[in-house]
Predicted model as a PDB file, atoms N, CA, C, CB and O in Angstrom, pLDDT in the B-factor column:
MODEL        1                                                                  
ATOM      1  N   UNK A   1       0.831  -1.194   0.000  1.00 59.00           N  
ATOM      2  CA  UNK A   1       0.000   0.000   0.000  1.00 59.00           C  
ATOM      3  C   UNK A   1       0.868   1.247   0.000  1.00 59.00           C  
ATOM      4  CB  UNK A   1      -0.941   0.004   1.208  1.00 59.00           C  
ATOM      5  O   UNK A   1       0.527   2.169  -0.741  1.00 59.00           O  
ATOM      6  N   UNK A   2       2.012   1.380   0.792  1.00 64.00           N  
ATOM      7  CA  UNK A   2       2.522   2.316   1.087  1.00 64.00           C  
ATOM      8  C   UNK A   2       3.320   2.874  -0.430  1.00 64.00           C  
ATOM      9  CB  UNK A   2       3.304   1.959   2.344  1.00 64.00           C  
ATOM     10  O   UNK A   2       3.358   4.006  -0.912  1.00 64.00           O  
ATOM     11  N   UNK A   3       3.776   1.874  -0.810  1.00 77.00           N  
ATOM     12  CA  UNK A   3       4.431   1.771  -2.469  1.00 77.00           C  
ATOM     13  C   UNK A   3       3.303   2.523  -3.615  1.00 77.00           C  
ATOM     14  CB  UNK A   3       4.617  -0.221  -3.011  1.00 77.00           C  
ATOM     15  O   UNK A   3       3.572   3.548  -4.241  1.00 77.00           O  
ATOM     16  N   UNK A   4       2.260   1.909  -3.697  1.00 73.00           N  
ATOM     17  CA  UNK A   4       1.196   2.577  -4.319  1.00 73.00           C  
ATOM     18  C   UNK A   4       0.990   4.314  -4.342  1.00 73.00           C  
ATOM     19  CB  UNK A   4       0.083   1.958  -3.664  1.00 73.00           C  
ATOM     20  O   UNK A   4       1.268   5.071  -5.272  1.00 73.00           O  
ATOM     21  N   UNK A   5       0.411   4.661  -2.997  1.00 73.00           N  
ATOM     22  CA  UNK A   5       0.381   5.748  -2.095  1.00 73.00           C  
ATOM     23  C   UNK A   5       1.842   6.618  -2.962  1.00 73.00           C  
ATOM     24  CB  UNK A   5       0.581   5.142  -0.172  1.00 73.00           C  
ATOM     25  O   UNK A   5       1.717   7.741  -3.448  1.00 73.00           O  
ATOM     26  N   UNK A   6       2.867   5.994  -2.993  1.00 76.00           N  
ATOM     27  CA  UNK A   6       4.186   6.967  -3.340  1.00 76.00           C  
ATOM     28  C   UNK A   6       4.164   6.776  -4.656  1.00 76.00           C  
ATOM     29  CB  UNK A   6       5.731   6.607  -2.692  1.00 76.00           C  
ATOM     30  O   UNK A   6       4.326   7.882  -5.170  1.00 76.00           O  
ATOM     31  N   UNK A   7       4.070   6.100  -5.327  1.00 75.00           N  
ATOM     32  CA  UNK A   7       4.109   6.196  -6.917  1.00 75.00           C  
ATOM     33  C   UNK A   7       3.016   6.607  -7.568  1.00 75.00           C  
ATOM     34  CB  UNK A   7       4.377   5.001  -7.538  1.00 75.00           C  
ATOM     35  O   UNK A   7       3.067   6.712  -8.793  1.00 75.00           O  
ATOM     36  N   UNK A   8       1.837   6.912  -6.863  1.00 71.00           N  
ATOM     37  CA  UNK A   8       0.764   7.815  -6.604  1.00 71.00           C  
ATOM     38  C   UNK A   8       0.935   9.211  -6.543  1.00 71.00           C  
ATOM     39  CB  UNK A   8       0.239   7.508  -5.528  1.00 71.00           C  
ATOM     40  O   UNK A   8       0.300   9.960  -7.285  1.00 71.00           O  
ATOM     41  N   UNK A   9       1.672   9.577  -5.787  1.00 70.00           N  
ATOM     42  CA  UNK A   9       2.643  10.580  -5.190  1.00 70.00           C  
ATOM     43  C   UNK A   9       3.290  11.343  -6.123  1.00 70.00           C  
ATOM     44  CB  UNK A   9       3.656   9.985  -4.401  1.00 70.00           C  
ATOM     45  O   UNK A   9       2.949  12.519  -6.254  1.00 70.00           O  
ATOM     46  N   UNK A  10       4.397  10.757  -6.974  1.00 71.00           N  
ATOM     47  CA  UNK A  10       5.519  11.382  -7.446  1.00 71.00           C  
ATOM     48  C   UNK A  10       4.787  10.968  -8.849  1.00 71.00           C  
ATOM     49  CB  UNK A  10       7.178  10.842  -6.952  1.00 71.00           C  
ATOM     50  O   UNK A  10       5.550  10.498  -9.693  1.00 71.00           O  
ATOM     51  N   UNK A  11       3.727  11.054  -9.126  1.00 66.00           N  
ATOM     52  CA  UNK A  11       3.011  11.066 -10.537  1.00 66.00           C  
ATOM     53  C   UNK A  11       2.611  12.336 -10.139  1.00 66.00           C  
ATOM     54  CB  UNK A  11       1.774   9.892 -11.028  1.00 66.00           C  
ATOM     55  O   UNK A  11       3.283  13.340 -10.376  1.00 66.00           O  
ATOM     56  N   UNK A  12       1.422  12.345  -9.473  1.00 63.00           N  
ATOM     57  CA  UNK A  12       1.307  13.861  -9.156  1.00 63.00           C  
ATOM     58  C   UNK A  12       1.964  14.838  -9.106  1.00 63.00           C  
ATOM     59  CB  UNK A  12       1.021  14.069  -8.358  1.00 63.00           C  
ATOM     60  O   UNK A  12       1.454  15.894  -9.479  1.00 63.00           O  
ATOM     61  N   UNK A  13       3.307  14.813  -8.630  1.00 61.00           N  
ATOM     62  CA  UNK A  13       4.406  15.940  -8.777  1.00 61.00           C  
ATOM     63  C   UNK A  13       5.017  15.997 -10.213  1.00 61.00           C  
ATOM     64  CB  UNK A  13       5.638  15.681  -7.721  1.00 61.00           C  
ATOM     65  O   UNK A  13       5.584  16.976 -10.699  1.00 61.00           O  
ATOM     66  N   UNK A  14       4.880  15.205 -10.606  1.00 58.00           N  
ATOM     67  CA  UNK A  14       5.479  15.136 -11.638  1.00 58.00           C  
ATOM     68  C   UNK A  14       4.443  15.774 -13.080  1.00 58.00           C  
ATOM     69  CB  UNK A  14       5.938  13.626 -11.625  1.00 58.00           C  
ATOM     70  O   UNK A  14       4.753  16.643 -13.895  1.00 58.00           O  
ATOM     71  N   UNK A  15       3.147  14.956 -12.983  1.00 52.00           N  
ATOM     72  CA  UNK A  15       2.205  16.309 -13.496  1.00 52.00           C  
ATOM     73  C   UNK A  15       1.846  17.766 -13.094  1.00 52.00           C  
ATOM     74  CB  UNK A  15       1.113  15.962 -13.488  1.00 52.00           C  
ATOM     75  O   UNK A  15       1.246  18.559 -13.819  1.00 52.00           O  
ATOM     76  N   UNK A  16       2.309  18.012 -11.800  1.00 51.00           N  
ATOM     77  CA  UNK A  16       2.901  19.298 -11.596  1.00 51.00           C  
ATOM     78  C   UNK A  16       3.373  20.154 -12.094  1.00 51.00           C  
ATOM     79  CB  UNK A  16       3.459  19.338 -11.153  1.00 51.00           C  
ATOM     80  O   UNK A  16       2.935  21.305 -12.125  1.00 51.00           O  
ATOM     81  N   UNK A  17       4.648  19.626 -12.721  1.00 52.00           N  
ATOM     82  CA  UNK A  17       6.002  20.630 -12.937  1.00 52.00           C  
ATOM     83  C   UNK A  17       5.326  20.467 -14.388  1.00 52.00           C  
ATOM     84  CB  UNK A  17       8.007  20.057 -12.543  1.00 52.00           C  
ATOM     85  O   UNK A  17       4.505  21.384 -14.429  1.00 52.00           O  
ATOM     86  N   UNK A  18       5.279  19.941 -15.283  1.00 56.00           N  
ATOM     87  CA  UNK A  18       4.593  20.429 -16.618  1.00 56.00           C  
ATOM     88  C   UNK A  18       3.827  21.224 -17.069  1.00 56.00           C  
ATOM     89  CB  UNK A  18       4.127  19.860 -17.031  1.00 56.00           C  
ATOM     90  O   UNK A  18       2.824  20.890 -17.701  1.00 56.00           O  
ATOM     91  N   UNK A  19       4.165  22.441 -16.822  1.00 62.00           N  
ATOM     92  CA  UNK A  19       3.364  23.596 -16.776  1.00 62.00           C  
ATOM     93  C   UNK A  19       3.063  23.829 -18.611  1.00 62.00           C  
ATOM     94  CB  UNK A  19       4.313  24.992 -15.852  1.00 62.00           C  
ATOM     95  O   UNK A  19       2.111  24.459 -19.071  1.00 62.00           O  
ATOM     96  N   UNK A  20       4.056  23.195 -19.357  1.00 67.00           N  
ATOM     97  CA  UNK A  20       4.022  23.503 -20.847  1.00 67.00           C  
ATOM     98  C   UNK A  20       5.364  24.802 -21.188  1.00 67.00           C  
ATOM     99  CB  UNK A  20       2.211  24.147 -21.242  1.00 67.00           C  
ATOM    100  O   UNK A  20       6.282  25.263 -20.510  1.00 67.00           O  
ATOM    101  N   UNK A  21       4.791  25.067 -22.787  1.00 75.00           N  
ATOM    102  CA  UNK A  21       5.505  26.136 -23.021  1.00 75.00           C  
ATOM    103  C   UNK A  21       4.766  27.254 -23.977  1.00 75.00           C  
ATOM    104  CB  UNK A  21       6.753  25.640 -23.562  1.00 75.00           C  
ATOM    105  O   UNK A  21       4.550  27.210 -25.188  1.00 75.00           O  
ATOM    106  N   UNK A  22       4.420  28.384 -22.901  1.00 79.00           N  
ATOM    107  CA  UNK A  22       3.725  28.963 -23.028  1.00 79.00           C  
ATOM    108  C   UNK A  22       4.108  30.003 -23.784  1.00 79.00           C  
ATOM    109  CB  UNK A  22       3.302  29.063 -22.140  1.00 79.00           C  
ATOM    110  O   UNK A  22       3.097  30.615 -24.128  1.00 79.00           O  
ATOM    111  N   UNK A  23       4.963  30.435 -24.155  1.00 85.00           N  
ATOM    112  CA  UNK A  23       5.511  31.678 -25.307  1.00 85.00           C  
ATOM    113  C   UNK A  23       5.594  30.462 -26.372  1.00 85.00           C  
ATOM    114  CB  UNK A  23       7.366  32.756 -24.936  1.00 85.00           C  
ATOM    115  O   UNK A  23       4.724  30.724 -27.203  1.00 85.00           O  
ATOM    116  N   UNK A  24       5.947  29.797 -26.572  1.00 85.00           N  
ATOM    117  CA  UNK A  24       5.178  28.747 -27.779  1.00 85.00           C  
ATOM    118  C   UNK A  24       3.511  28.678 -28.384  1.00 85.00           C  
ATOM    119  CB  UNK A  24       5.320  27.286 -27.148  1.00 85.00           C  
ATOM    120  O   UNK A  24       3.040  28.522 -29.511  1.00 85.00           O  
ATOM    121  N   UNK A  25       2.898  28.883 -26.988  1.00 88.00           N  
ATOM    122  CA  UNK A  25       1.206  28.493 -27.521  1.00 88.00           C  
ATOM    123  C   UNK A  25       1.030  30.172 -27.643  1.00 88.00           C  
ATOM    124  CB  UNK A  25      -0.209  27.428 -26.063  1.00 88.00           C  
ATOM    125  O   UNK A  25       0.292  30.746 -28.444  1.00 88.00           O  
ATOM    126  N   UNK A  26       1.523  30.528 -27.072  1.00 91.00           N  
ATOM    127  CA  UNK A  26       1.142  32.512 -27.854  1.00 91.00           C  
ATOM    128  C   UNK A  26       1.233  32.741 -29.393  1.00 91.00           C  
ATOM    129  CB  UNK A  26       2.550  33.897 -27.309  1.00 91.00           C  
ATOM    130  O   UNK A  26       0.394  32.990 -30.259  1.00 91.00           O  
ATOM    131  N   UNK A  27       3.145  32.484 -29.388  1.00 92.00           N  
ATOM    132  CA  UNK A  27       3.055  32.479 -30.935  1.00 92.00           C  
ATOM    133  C   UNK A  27       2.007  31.855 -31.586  1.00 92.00           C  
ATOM    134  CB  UNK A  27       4.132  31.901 -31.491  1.00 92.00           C  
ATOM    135  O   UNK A  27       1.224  32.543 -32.241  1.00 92.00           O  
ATOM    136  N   UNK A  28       1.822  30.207 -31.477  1.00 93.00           N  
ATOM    137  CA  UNK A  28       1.103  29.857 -32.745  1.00 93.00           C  
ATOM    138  C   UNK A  28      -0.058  30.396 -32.763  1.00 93.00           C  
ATOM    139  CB  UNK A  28       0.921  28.516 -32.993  1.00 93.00           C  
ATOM    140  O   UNK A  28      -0.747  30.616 -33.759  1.00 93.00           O  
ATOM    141  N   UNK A  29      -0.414  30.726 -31.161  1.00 94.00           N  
ATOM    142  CA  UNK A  29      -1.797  31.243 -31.378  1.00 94.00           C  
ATOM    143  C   UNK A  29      -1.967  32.421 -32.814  1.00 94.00           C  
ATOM    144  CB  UNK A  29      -2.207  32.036 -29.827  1.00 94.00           C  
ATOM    145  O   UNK A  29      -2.602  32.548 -33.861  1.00 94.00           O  
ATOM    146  N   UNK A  30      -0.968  33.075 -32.033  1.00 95.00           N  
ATOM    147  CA  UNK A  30      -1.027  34.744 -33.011  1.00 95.00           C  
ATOM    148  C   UNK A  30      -0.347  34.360 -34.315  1.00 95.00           C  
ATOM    149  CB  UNK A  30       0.057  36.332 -32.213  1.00 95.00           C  
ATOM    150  O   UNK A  30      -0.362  35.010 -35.361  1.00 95.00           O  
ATOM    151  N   UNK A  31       0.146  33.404 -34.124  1.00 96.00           N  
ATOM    152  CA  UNK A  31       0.250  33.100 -36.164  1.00 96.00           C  
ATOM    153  C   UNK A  31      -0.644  32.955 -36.717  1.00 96.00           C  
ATOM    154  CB  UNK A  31       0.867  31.909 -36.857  1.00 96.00           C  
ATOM    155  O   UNK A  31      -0.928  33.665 -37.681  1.00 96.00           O  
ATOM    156  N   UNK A  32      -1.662  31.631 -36.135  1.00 97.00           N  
ATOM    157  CA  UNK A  32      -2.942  31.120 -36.317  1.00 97.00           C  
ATOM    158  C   UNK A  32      -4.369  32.229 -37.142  1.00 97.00           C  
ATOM    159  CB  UNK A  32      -3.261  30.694 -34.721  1.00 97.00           C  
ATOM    160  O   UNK A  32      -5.147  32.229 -38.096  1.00 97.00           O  
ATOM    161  N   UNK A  33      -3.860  33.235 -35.679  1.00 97.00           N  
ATOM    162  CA  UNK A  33      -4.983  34.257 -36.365  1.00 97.00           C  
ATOM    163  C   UNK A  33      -4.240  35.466 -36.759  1.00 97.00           C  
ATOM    164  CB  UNK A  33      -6.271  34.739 -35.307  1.00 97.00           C  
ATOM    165  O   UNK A  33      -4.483  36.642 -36.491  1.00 97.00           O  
ATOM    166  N   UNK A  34      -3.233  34.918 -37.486  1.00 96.00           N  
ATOM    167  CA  UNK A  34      -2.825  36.409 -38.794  1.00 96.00           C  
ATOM    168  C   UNK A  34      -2.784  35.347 -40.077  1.00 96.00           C  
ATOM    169  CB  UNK A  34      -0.691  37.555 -38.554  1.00 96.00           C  
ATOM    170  O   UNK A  34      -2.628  35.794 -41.213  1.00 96.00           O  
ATOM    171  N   UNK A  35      -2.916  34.072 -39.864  1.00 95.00           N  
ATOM    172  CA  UNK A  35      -3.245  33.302 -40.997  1.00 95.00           C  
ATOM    173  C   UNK A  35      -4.428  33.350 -41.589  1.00 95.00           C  
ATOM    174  CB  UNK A  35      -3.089  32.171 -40.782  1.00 95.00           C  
ATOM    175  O   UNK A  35      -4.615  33.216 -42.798  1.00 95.00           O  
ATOM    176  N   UNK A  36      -5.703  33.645 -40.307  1.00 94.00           N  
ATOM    177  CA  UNK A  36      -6.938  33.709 -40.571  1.00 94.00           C  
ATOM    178  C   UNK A  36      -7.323  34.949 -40.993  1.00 94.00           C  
ATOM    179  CB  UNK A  36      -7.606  33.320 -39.614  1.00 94.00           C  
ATOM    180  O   UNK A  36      -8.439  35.048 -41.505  1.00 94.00           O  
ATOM    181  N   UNK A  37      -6.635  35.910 -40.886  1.00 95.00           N  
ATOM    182  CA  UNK A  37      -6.779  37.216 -41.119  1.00 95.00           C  
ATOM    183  C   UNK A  37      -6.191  36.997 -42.638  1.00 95.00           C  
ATOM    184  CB  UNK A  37      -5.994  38.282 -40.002  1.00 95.00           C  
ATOM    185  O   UNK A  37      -6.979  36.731 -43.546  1.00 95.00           O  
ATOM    186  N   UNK A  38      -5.123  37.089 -42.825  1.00 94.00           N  
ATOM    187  CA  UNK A  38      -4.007  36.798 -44.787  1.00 94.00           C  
ATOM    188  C   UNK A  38      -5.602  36.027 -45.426  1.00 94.00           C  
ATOM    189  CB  UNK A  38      -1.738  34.810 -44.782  1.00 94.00           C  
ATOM    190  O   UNK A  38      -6.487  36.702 -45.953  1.00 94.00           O  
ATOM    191  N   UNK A  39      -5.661  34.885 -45.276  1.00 91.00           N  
ATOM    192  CA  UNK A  39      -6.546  34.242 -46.338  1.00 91.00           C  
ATOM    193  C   UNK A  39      -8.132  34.693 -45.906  1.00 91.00           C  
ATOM    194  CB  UNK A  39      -6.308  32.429 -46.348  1.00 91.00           C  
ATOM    195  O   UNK A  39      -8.860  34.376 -46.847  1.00 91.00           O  
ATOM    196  N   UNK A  40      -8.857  35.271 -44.899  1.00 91.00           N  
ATOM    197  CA  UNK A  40      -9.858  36.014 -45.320  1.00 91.00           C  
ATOM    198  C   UNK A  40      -9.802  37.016 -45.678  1.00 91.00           C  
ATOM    199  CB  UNK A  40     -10.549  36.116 -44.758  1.00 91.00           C  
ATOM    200  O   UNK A  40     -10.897  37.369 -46.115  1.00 91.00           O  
ATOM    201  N   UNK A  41      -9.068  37.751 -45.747  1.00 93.00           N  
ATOM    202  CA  UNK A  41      -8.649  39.222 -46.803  1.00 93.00           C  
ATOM    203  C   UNK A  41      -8.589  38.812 -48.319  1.00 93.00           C  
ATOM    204  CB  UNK A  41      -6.892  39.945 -46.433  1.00 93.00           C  
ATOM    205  O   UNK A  41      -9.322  39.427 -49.093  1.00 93.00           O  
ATOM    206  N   UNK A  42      -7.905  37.981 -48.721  1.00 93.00           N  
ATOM    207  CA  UNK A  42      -7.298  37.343 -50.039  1.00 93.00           C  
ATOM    208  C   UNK A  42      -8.770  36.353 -50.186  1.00 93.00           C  
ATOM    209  CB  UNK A  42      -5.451  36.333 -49.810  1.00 93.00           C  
ATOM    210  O   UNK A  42      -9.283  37.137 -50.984  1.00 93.00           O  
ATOM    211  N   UNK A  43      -9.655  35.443 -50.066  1.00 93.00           N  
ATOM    212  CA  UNK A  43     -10.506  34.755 -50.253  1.00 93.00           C  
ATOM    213  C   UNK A  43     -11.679  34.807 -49.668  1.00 93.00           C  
ATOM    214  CB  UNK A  43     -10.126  33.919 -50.178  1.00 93.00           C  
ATOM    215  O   UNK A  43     -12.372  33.793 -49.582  1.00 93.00           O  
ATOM    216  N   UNK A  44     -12.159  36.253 -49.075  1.00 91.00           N  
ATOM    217  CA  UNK A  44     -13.227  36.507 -48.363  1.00 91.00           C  
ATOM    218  C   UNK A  44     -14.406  35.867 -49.100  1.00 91.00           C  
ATOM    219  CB  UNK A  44     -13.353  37.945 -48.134  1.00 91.00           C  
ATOM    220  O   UNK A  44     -15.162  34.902 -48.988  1.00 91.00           O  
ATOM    221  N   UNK A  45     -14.158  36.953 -49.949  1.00 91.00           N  
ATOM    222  CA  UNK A  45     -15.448  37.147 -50.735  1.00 91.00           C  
ATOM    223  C   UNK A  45     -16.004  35.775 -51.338  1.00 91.00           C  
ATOM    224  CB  UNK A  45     -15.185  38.200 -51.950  1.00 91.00           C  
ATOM    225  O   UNK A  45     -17.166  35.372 -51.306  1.00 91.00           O  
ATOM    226  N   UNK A  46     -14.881  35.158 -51.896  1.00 93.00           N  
ATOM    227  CA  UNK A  46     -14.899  33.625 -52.640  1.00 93.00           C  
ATOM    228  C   UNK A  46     -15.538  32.474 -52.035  1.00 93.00           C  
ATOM    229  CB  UNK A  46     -13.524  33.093 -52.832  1.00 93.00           C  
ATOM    230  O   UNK A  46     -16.248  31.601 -52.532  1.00 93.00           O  
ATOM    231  N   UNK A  47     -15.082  32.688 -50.711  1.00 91.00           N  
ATOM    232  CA  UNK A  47     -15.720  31.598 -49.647  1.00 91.00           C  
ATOM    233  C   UNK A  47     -16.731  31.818 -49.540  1.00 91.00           C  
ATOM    234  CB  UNK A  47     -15.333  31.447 -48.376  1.00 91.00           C  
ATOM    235  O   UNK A  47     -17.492  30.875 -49.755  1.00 91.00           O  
ATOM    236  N   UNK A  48     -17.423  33.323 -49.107  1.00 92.00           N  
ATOM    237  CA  UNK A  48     -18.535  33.663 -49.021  1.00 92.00           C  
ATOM    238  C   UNK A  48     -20.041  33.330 -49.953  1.00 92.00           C  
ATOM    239  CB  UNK A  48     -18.184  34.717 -48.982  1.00 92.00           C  
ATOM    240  O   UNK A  48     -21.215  33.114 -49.653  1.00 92.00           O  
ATOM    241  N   UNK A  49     -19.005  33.463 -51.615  1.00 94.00           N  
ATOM    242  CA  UNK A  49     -20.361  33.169 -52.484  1.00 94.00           C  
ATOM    243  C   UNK A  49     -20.154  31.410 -52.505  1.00 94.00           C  
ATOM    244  CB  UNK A  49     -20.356  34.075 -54.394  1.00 94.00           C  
ATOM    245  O   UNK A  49     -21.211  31.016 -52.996  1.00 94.00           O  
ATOM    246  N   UNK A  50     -19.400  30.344 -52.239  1.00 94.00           N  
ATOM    247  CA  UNK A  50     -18.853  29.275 -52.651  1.00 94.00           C  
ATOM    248  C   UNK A  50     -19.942  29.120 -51.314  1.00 94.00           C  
ATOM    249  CB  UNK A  50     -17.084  28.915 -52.880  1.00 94.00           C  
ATOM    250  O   UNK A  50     -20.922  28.495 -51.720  1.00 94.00           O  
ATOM    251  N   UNK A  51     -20.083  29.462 -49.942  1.00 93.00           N  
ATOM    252  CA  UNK A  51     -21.161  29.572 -48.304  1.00 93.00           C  
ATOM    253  C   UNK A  51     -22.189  29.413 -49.233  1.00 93.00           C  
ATOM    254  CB  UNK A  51     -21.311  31.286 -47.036  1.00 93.00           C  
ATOM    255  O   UNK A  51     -22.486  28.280 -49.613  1.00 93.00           O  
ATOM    256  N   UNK A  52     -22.848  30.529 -49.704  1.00 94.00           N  
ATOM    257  CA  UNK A  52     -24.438  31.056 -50.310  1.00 94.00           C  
ATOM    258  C   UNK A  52     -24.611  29.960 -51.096  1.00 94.00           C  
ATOM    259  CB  UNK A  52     -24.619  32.616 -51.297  1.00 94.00           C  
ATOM    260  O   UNK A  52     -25.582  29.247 -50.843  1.00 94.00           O  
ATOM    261  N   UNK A  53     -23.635  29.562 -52.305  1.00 94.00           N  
ATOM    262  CA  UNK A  53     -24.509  28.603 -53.090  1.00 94.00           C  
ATOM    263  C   UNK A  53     -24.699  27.185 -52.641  1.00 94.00           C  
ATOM    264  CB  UNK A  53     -24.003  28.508 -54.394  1.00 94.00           C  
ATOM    265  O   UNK A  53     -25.752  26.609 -52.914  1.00 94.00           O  
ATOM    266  N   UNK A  54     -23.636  26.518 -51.893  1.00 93.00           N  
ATOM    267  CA  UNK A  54     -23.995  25.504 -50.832  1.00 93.00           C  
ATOM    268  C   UNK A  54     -25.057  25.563 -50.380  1.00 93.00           C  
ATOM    269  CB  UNK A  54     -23.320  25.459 -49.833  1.00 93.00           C  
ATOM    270  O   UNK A  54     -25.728  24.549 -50.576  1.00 93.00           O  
ATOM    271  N   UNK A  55     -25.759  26.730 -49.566  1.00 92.00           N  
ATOM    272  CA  UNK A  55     -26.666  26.827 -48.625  1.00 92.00           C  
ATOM    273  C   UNK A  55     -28.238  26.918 -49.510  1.00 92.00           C  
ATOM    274  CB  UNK A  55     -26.231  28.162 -47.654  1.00 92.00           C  
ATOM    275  O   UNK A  55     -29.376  26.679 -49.104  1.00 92.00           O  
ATOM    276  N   UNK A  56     -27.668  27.431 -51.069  1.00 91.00           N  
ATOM    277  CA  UNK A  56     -28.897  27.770 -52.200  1.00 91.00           C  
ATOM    278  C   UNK A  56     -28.765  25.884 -52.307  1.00 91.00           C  
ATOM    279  CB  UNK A  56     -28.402  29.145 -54.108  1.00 91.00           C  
ATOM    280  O   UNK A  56     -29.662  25.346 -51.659  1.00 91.00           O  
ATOM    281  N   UNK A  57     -28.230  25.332 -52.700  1.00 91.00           N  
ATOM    282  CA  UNK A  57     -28.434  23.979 -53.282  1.00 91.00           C  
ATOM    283  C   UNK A  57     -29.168  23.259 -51.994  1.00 91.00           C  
ATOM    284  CB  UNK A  57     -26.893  23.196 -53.817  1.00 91.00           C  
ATOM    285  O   UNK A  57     -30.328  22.847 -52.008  1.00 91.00           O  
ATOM    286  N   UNK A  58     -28.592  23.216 -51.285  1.00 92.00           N  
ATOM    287  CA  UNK A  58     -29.122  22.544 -49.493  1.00 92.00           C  
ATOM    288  C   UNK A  58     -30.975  22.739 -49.391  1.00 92.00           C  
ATOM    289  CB  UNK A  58     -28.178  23.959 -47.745  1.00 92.00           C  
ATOM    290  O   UNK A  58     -31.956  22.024 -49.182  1.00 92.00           O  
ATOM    291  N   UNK A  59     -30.717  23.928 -49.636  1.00 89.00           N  
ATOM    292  CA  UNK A  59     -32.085  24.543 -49.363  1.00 89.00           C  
ATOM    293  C   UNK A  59     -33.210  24.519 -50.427  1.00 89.00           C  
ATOM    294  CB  UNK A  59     -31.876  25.933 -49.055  1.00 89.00           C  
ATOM    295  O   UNK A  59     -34.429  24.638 -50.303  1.00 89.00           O  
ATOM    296  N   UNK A  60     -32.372  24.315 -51.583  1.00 83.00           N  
ATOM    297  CA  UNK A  60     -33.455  23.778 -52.521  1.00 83.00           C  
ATOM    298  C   UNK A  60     -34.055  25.704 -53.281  1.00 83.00           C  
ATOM    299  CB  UNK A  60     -35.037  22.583 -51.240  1.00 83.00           C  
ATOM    300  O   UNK A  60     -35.044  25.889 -53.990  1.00 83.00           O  
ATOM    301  N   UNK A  61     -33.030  26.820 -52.783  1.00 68.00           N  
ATOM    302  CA  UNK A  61     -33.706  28.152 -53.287  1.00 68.00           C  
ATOM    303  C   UNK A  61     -32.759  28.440 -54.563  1.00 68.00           C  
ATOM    304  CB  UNK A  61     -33.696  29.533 -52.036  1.00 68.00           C  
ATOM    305  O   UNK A  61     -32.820  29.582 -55.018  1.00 68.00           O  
ATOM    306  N   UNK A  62     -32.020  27.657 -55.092  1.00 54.00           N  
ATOM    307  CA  UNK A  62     -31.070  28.443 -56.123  1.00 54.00           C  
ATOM    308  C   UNK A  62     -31.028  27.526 -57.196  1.00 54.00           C  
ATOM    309  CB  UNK A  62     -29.510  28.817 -55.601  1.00 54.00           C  
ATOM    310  O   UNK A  62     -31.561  26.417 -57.147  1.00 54.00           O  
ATOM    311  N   UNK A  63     -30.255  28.073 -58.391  1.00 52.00           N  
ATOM    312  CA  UNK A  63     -30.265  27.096 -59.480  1.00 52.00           C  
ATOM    313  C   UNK A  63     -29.042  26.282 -59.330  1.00 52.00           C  
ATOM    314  CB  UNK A  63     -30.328  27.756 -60.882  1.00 52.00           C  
ATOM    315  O   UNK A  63     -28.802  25.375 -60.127  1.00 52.00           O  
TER     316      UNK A  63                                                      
ENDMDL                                                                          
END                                                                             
């Protein structure tokens, strides 16, 4: 039991100290959304009518 209890123990500490790496998940974050920003500037509009006629065919309102 007592063995358990400690390797019980030093798992927990050990998921502790893994805090990550957090100036890592910033960047990609902020890459992420200047990526999303570049290609909806450059393909807004495209996606948008490529949205509508999907939603015209779905819906049964477009040709």
């Amino acid at each position: 039991m007592r063995s358990l209890l400690a390797r019980a123990h030093s798992r927990l500490v050990t998921l502790g100290d893994e805090r990550g790496d957090v100036p890592g998940w910033v960047l990609i974050t902020l890459m992420t959304a200047g990526l999303v920003i570049v290609v909806w500037s450059l393909a807004g509009q495209a996606l948008g009518d490529v949205f509508d006629q999907a939603i015209k065919r779905v819906t049964g309102f477009g040709g």
